[in-house]
N, C-alpha and C positions, 0 to 999 in steps of 0.2 A: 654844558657841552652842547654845541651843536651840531645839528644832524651833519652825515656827508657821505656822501657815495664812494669817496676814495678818500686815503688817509692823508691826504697832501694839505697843505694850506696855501700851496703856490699851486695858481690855476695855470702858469705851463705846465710844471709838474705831471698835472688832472689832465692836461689834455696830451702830453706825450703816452700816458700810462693807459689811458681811454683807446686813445688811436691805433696803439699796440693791440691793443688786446680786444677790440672790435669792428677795427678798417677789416674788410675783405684784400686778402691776397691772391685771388685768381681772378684778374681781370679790371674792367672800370666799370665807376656804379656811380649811378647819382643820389646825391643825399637829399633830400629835407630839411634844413635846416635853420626853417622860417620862423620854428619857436624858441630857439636857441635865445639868450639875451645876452647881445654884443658889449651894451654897455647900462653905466647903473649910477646912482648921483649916491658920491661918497660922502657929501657932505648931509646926505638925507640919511645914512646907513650912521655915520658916525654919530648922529643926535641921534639914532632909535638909540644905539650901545651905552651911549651916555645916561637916557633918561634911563633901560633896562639896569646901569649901575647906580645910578641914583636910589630905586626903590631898594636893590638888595643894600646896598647902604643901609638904608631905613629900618630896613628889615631887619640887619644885624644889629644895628644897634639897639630898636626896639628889643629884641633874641634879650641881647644882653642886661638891659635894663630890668628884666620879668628873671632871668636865671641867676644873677649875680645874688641876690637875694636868698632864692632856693638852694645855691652852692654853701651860701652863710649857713643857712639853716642844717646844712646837711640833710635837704630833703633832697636824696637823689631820685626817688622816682616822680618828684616833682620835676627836678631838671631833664629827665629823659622828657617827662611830655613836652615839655617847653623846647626842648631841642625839635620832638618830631613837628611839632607845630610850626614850629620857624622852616623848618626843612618844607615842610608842606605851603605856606605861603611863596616858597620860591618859583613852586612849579609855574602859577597862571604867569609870571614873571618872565617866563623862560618861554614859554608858549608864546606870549605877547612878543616879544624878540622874537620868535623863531618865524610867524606869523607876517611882520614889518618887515624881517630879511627876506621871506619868500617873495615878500610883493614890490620890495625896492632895493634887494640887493643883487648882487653881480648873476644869482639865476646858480638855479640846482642842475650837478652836470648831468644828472641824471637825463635830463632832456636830451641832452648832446648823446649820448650811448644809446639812448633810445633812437635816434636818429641814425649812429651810426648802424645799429641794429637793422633796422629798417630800408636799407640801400634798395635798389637796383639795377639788378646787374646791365650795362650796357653793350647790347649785341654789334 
């Protein structure tokens, strides 16, 4: 799951729902919005997602390789570790994605509401 400031996965969605709910309505303001990222290389976001499903690939399969055995045996609290262990290799996984999308994907709105936050007001 990745992180998100709003529950949307369409960025008009995120910015009708942002603009609602943090434009100023009494008057004109100027924003900031230098650090905002307009745009972002999909085909650099689509190989992080790729290589990020590759390792959990790996990962499940190796999972399954180590538990398949342990379910034979009826060692279930063998297969618990071996689940939490697999579950635990996902995380640096998830990190690494979350990490590569911060630094080359389309940009956390959180920026943009910090921005809209931030106005002022124009006399």
């Amino acid at each position: 799951m990745m992180e998100s400031a709003l529950g949307a996965n369409n960025v008009e969605t995120r910015v009708t729902v942002a603009g609602e709910a943090y434009m100023p309505k009494d008057g004109r303001y100027k924003f900031d919005f230098s650090k905002v990222r307009t745009s972002f290389d999909k085909a650099a976001v689509d190989a992080a997602i790729k290589t990020a499903c590759d390792k959990v690939h790996a990962t499940g399969k190796a999972f399954l390789a180590k538990v398949d055995p342990l379910i034979a045996k009826e060692d279930w609290d063998g297969s618990y570790k071996a689940e939490s262990a697999a579950n635990l290799a996902l995380e640096p996984i998830r990190r690494e994605l979350q990490a590569a999308y911060d630094r080359i994907g389309p940009g956390d709105i959180g920026v943009f509401q910090l921005a809209m936050m931030d106005g002022v007001k124009v006399k």
